[in-house]
N, C-alpha and C positions, 0 to 999 in steps of 0.2 A: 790600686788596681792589682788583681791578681796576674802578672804576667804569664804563670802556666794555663790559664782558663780559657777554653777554647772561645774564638771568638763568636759571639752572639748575632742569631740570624736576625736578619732583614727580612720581614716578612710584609707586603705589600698586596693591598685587595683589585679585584678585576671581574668588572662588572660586566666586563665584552673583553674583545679580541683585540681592539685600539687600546684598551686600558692595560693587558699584559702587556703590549711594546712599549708601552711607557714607564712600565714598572720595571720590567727589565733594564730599559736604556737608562732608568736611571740609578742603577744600581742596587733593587734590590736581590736577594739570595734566592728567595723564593717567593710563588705569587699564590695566595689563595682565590680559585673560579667556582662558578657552579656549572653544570649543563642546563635541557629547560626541564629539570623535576629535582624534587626534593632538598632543594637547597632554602636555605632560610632569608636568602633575598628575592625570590619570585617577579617583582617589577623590577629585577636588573634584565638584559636584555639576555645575558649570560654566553657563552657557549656553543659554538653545534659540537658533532662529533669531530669532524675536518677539523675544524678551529682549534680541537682540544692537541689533535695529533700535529698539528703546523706546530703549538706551543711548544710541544714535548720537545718535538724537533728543534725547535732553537735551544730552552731553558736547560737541557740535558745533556749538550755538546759542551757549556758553556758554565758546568756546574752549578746551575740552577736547579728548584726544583719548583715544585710543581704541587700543592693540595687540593683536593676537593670534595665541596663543598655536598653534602648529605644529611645537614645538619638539622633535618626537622621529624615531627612525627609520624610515623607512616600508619594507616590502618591497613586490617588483615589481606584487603586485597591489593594494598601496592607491595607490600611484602613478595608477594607473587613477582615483583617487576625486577625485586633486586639484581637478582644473579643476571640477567641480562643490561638492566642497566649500569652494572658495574661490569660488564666482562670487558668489551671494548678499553677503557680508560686501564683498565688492570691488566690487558696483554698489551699494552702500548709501553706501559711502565708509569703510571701513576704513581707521586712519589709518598703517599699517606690520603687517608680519607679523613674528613671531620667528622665527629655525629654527636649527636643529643641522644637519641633513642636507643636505650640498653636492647634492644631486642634488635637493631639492626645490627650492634655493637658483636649480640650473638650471631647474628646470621654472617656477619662476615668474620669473624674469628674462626667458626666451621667451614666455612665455602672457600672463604679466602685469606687462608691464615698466615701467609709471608705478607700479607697489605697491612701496614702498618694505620696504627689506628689510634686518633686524636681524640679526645676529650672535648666536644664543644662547650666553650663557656653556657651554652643554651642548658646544658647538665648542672648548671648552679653548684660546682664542686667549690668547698668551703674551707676544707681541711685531708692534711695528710689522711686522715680517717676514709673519707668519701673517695677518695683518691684508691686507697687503697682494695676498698671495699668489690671497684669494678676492675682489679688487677689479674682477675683468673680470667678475665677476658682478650689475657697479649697485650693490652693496650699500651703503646710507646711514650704519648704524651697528655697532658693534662694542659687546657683552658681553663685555668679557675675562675670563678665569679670576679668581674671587675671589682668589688669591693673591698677585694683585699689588702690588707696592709703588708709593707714593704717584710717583715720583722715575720709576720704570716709563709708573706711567699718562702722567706727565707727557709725556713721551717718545712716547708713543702718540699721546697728544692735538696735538702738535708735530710731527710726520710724516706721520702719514696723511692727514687732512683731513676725516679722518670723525669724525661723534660719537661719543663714548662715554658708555658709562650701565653707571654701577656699583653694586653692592649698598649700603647702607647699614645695614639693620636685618633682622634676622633669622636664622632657621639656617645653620648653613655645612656642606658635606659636608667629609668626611675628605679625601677624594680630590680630583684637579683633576676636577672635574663632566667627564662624558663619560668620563672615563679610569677609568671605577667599572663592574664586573662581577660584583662581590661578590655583590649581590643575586639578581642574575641566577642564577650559580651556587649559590647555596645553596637560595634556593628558587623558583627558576624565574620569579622575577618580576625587569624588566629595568627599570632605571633607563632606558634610552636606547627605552622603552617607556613611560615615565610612570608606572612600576608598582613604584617601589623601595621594599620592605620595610625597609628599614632597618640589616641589620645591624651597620653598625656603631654603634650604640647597643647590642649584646649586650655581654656581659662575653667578656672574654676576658683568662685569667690572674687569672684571680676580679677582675677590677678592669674600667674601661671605657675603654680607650687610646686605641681610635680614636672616640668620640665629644664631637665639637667644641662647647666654650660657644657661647651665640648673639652673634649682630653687633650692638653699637649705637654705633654712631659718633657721638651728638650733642656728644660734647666736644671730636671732632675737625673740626665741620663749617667752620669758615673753613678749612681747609689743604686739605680736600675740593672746595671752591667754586675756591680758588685755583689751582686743578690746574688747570682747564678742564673739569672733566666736566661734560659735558649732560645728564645726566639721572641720580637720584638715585634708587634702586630697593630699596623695601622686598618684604624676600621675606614670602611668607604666600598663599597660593592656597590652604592646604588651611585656615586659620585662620577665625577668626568676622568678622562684622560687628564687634562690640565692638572686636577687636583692632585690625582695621580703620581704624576710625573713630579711637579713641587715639591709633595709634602714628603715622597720620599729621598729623593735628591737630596736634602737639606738633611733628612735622618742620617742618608749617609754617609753625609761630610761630616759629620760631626761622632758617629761614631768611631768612623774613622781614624779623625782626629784624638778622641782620647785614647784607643788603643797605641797610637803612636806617639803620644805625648805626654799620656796620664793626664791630658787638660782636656775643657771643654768650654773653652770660649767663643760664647753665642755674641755673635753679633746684632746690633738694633734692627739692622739690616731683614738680616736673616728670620728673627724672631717675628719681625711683623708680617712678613712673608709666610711664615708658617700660619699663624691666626687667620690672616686674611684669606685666604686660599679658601677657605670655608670660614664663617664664625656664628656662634648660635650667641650674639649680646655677651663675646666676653670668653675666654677661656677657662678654665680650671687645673690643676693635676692629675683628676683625681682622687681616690682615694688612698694612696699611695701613703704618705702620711698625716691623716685625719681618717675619725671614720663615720663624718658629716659634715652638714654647716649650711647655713644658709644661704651665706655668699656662692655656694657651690650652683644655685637656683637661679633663673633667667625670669624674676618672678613680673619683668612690664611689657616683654615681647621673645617668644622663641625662636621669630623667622631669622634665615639665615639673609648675611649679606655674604657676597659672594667676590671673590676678584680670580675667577678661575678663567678668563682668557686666555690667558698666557700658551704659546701654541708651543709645543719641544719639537714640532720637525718632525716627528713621526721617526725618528730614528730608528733601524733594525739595529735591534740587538745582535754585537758579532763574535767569534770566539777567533782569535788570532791563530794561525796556521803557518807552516815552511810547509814548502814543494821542492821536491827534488823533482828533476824530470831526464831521462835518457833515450836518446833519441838515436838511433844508428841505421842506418844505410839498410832496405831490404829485411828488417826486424819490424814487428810490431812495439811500438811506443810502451813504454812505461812510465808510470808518475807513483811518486809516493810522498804521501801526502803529512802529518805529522805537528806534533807540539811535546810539552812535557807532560801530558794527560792521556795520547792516544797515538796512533800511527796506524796505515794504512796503504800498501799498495796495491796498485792494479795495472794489469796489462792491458791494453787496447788496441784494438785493429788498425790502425792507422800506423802507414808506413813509410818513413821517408825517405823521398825523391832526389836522384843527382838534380842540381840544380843545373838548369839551363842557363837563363837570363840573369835572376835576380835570387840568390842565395841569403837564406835565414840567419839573421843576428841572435845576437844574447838578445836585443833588445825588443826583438820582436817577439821574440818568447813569454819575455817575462812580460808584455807587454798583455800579452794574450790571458798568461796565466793567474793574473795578478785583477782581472775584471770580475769579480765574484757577486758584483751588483745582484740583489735579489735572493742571495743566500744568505743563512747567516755567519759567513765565513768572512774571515778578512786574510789575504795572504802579504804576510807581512815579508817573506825573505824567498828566494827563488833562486834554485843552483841547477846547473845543467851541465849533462856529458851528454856530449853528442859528436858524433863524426861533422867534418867541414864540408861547406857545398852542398848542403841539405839545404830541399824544402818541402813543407808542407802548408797546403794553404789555412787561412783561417779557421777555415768550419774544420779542419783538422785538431789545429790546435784547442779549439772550444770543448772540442769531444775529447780529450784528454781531459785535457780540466776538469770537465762536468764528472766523467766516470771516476778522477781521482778525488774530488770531493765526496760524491755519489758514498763512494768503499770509504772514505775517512769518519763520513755520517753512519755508514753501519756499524761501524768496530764503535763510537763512542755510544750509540745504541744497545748496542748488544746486551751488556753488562744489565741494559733495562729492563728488554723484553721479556717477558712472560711467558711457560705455558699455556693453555686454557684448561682451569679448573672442572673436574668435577664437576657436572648442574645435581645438587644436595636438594630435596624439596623441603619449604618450608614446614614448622607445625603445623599440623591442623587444625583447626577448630576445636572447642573443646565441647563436649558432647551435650546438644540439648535436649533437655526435657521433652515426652512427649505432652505434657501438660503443666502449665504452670499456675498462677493466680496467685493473690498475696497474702491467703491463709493465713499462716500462724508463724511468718515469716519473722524470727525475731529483730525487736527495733530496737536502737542502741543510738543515744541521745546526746551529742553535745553541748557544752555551755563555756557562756564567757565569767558568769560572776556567780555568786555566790547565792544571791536568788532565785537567779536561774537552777542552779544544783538542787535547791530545797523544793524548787517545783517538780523538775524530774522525777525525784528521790521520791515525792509522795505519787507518782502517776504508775500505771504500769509498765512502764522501762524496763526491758532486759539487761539492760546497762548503759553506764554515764561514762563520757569520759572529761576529764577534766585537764585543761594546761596543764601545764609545772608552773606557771609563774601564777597561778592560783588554788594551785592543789592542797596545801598545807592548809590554808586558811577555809576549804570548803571541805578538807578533811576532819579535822581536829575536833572534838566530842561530838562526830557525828555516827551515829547508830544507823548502818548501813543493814536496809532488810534483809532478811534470808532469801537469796536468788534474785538480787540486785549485781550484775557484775562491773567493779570499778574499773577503768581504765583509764591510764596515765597518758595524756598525750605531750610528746618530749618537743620543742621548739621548731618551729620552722626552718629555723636559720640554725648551724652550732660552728662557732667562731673559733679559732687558736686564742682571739683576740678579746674574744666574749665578756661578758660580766657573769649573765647568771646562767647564759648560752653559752660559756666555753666547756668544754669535753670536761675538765675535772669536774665543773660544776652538775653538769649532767651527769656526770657517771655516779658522783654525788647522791645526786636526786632518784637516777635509777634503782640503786642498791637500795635506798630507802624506804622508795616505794613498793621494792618485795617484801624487803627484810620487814619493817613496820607494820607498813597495811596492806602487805598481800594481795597487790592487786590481780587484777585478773587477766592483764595484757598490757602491750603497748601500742599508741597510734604513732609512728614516725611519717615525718616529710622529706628526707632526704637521705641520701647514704649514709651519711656519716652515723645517725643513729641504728640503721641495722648494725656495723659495723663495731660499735661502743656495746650496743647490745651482744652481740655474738662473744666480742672478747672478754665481758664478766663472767660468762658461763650461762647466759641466762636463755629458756630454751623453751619458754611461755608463748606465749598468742604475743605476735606483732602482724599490726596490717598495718599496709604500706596506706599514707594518704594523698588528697584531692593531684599533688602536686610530682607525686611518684607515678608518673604519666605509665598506666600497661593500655595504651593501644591496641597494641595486637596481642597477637599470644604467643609469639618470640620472647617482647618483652615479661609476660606475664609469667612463663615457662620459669625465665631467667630468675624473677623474682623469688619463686615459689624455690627454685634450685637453692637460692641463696640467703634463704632467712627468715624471708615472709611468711606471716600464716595465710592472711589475705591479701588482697588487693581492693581500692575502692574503684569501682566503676568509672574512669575516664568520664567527666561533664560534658565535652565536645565530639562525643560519639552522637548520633542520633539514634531513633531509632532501629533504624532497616540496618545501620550497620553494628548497635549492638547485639541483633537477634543473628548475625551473619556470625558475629565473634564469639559469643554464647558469653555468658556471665556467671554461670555455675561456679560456686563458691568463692563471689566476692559481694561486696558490700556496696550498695547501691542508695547513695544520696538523695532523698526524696520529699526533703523540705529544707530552705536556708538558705540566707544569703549567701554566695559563691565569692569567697576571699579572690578577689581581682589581681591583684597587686601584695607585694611584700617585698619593703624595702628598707634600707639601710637609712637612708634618710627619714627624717623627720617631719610631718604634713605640720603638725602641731607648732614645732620650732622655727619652721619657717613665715609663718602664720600670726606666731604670739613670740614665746620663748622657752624654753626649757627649762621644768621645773625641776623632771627626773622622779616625779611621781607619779606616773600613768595615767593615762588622759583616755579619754573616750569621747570623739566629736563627731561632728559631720560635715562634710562639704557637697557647695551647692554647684552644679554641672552650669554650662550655659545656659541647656534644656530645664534648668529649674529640679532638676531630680537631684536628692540629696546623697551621696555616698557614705557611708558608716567608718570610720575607723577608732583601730582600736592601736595606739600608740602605747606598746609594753615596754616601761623604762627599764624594768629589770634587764630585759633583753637589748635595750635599745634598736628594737625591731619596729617597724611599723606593718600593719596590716591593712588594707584598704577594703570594702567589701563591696558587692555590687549594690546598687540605689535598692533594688525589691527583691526578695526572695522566690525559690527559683519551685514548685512546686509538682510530685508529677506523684501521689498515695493515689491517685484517681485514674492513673492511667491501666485502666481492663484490658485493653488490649496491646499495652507491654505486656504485663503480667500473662497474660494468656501463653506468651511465644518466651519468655526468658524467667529462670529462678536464681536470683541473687539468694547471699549465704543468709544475709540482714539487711533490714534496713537501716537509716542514718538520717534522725534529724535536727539539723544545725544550729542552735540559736546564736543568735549577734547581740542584738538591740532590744529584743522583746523584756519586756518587763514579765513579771512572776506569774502575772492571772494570764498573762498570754500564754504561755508557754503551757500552764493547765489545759487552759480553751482548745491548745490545736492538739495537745496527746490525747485529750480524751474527746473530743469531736473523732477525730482518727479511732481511736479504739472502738468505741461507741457505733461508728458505721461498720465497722470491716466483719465479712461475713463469714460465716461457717464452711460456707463454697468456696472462699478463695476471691470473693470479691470484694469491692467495697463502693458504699454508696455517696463518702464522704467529698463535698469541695469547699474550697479554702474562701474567707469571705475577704475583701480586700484587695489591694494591688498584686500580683504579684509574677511572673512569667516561669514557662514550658522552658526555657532556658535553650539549646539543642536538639532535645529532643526531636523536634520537626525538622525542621531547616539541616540542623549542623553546620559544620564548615567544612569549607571546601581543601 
């Protein structure tokens, strides 16, 4: 153990107002809430406004602190909500926000730039790279991807200079958070909405693959401390108080413990306490040190057994306090209130009386002063000067009391409160066309294999873009037409920890693919490739993809500021609200299966075994619908894809009201004659006007477009 390293937060979730008393009473540092919008738990009950300010007031006297929860995507018009639903919490003294969304990342960096600002793991940050890439934005602290390894984080924590706060106990998704649309598409409700149903807890393949054991790391917590992580994050927002109050209690005995011991000796006790409190069939670490397995998998039942009874009393949280108190003849009362953190006096009107009859003790003082029931104060010591043969009655004494707590809760406030900022207005909309249609909108084609490329290559495609973990093999003596544009697309995932996805291997692959075959751009999925990209010097076409969520135009602004050439069209927009946001010069998906899921774990290995030479299978739903993945060993990434491709070259009256830069069509699964059949069925209809007459034969779904989510 490092004895100079500052000690590591407790960080504790709270799903209501009963769940932060328990979080506190049981000793965590700080509690992460949400209000009722924009948080990434929507069925927690969450917050009102009162609630958040009663919290502040205890969690703040008490050196606690206090996050909240922002951490989902916003479309163009809740952007409009921000600066108001952030002003309250921010002149209260909000102690940081969480967020996923770079664009709200931007709108509170400018509106409200001393609010210190979190990284939500929902951002799928993988590496210092990614990390770094969103650091013009203030940002204080990074939530990296649960995936990461111990050796990873180290790494993180050694480069950036920002905190990091990582999971310790609780659920883990299949997927890298953020990079999850499963739900989305299956049944209209959006994880990157706060609203994920959960699929992958269903069976699929009559067993349960993709649903992960839960997190308890207390066996590992010195290797955890020794990393450098700043803050130690139990998941649970939609959980009870009970669970609450348990699982953190027990974190903090034991952190505790090794800080003061250098040991950490878990008791039987204790440990089945921890599990049982929640258990999803069994616990896990983690990824912490591995980076899969199948043991990791709940794969004969996900429901949870439960022993969350256990009642803690509803304990207020209290901050211990001395009173001085001076009481003299024909003066108004004074009290001054006090600890090693704050002090506080005040006068008050109440004047004490020559006693008549029955004249005031010490004991009645301290007896009065020392009743703090209902606050969160506890007055542990009480000294008094006062003249003899005084009295005042009761409701006297209370009224000191109250006012000298009253003035002790302002002074340790103060240090909190806020201004109120500037109202900044959000961007605008970005300019739409008065006429659109899908003329001669150039289309740009992706593929998974090597068939598929030789089908492209001969169709009229404006461009192809191809993996990196298939590029070489669909590159190599291939005679690439005159005004075919290639395009590299670089990993989903890029790991410190990677195989053919870690940064050296990629930056590898990059320089390559200029230097060699001169490609004509790059498709990136996540920060960390704008950021590899930028530091070679490299200053070509990169569009941002499916997974580099621009919702709004905050976020799009931000991207465009920072690297990107384009943007691809957000899938979970619909229509009315992407003709609201305009889509002028970005790239709009319009045939393909919609990559659902991308995960660290394995569908294949847990199913069969690991061969480590790339698989390509499918899995059958309860509903009988089959899902596509494609398991890249190179990468040791899995890709999950939705059951039917997602269709909209037919939609006339998008194209009427919106002009993307290109179009984008995806292939997964299709074999070579398919993938002929639907470029040139599409070329073949589309007309001279801007329309087209062309539709798709077979299964296949409008995707959001209608509906959307909510």
């Amino acid at each position: 153990m490092n004895m100079e390293q500052t000690k590591v937060e407790l960080l504790s979730p709270a799903g209501n107002y009963e769940c932060f008393l328990a979080a506190v009473s049981a000793g965590a540092d700080a509690v992460y809430l949400g209000l009722d919008r924009f948080g990434a738990r929507a069925g927690a009950h969450n917050l009102s406004i009162a609630e958040l300010k009663d919290a502040l007031n205890i969690a703040h006297p008490a050196g606690r602190k206090i996050y909240l929860t922002v951490n989902t995507l916003l479309k163009d018009d809740e952007t409009d909500q921000l600066y108001d639903f952030l002003y309250e919490p921010y002149i209260y003294g909000i102690d940081g926000v969480i967020v996923q969304d770079v664009g709200v990342m931007s709108y509170i960096s400018r509106v409200y730039p001393d609010l210190p600002i979190h990284v939500s793991t929902q951002a799928a940050v993988t590496s210092s790279a990614g990390a770094g890439y969103l650091q013009s934005l203030g940002i204080k602290r990074i939530v990296p991807a649960r995936e990461l390894s111990l050796r990873e984080i180290r790494k993180m924590v050694s480069e950036t200079g920002l905190e990091v706060e990582c999971f310790i106990h609780g659920s883990m998704c299949y997927s890298y958070s953020g990079k999850c649309l499963l739900s989305s598409y299956i049944g209209g409700r959006s994880g990157n909405r706060g609203r994920c149903a959960q699929p992958c807890r269903l069976m699929y393949e009559d067993r349960y693959p993709l649903s992960l054991k839960d997190m308890c790391t207390v066996d590992i917590l010195p290797d955890l401390i020794d990393a450098g992580i700043t803050s130690f994050k139990i998941e649970g927002r939609m959980k009870g108080s009970g669970y609450v109050y348990s699982v953190t209690s027990l974190y903090r005995k034991y952190i505790d413990m090794y800080y003061e011991t250098g040991r950490c000796d878990i008791s039987d006790r204790d440990r089945r306490a921890l599990t049982s409190a929640y258990s999803r069939s069994g616990n896990c670490e983690g990824y912490y040190r591995r980076h899969n397995g199948a043991d990791m998998i709940t794969p004969e039942s996900p429901s949870y057994t439960s022993d969350e009874d256990n009642d803690y009393g509803r304990m207020l949280p209290v901050t211990d306090v001395n009173i001085e108190c001076i009481l003299y003849r024909g003066s108004n009362a004074r009290i001054r209130v006090y600890n090693d953190k704050a002090e506080a006096e005040a006068e008050v009107p109440v004047i004490a009386e020559q006693a008549v009859n029955c004249a005031l003790t010490d004991d009645d003082i301290i007896k009065q002063m020392t009743r703090s029931g209902g606050t969160p104060f506890n007055v542990r010591d009480v000294s008094i000067i006062r003249d003899d043969d005084i009295f005042i009655p009761k409701s006297g004494l209370n009224a000191i009391r109250r006012q000298g707590l009253d003035a002790f809760m302002n002074a340790c406030l103060a240090g909190y409160i806020r201004k109120a900022p500037q109202k900044r207005d959000i961007h605008s909309p970005k300019h739409l066309p008065a006429s659109g249609g899908i003329g001669n909108i150039p289309v740009n084609v992706s593929v998974l294999d090597r068939e598929q490329f030789d089908a492209a290559l001969s169709s009229s495609a404006d461009g192809i873009i191809i993996p990196m973990h298939i590029f070489e093999e669909c590159m190599n003596d291939t005679a690439v037409p005159a005004g075919t544009a290639i395009y590299a697309e670089l990993p989903y995932v890029i790991r410190d920890e990677g195989l053919a996805n870690s940064p050296d291997s990629v930056e590898k692959f990059a320089r390559d693919a200029i230097m060699r075959y001169g490609v004509d751009g790059f498709y990136v999925s996540n920060n960390e490739s704008v950021r590899l990209l930028r530091d070679i010097g490299y200053e070509g076409a990169v569009v941002a993809g499916i997974f580099m969520y621009a919702y709004n135009n905050e976020a799009y602004d931000y991207y465009i500021r920072s690297g990107i050439t384009r943007t691809t069209v957000p899938s979970e927009l619909n229509e009315r609200e992407l003709q609201r946001r305009g889509i002028t010069g970005e790239e709009l998906i319009v045939y393909g299966r919609v990559p659902v899921m991308v995960s660290a774990n394995c569908v294949y290995n847990t199913l069969a075994s690991c061969s480590r030479e790339g698989h390509k299978m499918y899995i059958t739903d309860r509903k009988r619908e089959r899902l596509f993945a494609d398991c890249i060993c190179s990468e040791c990434t899995n890709v999950l894809y939705n059951s039917v491709p997602s269709f909209a070259a037919d939609e006339e009256r998008l194209f009427a009201c919106i002009r993307p830069s290109s179009l984008r069509f995806c292939f997964t699964d299709e074999k070579g004659e398919e993938v002929t059949r639907i470029l040139d069925t599409y070329y073949k209809h589309r007309r001279n006007d801007g329309t087209i007459s062309v539709h798709l034969t077979g299964k296949y779904t409008r995707g959001h477009l209608k509906r959307g989510v909510e």
